[in-house]
N, C-alpha and C positions, 0 to 999 in steps of 0.2 A: 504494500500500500504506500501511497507517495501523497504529496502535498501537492495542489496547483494553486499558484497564486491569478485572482480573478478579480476585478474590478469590481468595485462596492456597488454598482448599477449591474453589473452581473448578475451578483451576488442575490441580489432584491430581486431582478426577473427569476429566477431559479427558485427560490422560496416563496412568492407567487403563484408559480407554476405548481410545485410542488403538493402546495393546499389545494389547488382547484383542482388536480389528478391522485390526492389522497396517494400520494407519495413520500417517502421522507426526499430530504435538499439533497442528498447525497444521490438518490436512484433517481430523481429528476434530472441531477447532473449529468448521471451516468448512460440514461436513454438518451436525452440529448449527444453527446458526445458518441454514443454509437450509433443514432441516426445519421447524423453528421456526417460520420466515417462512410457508412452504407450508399450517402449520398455523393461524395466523391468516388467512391469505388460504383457506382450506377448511376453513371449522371443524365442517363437517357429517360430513368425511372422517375415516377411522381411518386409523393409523399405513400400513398395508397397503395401505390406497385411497390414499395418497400415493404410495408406494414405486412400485405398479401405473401409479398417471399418468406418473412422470419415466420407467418404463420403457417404456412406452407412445410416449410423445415421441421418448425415445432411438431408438428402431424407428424411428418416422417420419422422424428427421432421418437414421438411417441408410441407410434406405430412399431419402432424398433425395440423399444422397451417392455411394449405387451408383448413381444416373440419372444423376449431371453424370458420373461417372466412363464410364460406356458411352457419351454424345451423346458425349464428347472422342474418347475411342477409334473 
């Protein structure tokens, strides 16, 4: 874990955000900053065709996790 220093008007949008999304400052920070990420590395994509992909994935990894859960069983 690491420190970032952020701008006191950062600091206050994030905290913000964070109450109106029932987040703590920290996982408000933290989705921002991987959205962000997501959106450099897909800059073709809309907010929506983001959100669609991790959901997307999520499915699939959960999808992968009820199989190890049934082979165990």
């Amino acid at each position: 874990m690491g420190i970032i220093k952020i701008s006191d008007q950062v600091h206050d949008d994030v905290r913000r955000s964070a109450t109106v999304m029932s987040r703590s400052i920290n996982a408000q920070a933290e989705f921002w900053i991987k959205m962000g990420r997501l959106a450099e590395r897909n800059p073709t994509l809309s907010f929506a065709e983001i959100i669609q992909m991790e959901l997307d994935k999520a499915d699939l990894a959960e999808g992968e996790q009820d199989d190890t859960v049934q082979a165990i069983a």
